[in-house]
N, C-alpha and C positions, 0 to 999 in steps of 0.2 A: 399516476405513472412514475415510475424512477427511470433515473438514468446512471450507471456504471462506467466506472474509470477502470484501470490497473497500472498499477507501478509496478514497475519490477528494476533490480539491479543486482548487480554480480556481489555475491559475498564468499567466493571460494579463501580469501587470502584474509578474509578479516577473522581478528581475533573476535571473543565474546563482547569485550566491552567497545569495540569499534563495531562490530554490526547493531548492537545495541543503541550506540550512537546514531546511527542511519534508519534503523528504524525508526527510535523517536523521532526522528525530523520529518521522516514521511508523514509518520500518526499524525504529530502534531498539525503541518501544513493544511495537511487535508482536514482534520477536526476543523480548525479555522477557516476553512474554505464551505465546513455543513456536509464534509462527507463522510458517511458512516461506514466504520471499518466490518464485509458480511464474511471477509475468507481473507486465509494468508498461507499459504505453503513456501517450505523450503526443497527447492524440486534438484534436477540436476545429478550430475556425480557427485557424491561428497558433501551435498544440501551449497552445491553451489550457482544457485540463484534463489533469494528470494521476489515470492510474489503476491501482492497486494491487493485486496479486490473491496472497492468501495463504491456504495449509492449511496443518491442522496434525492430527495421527491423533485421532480420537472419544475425547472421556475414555469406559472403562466404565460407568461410569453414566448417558450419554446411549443408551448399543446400546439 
């Protein structure tokens, strides 16, 4: 079984290399937490939000 997070945050006013920054820190975070990135859209007016969609397999102790 998985189970699914999502991050989302406002990127209407960020430039390329400031959303770039924020993305990698989500990626990252998350890879070191064991969660796998399966979708990412940039939705909104203007692609002002991104959103993040990550599983990763059920610890045992949550079945």
């Amino acid at each position: 079984m998985w189970e699914y997070t999502t991050v989302t945050f406002n990127s209407l006013f960020d430039t390329e290399k400031s959303l770039k920054k924020k993305s990698n820190r989500v990626l990252e975070q998350h890879g070191k937490d064991g969660w796998e990135l399966v979708n990412f859209q940039c939705v909104g007016a203007f692609g002002s939000m991104m959103v993040f969609i990550f599983k990763k397999e059920k610890s045992k102790s949550t079945l």
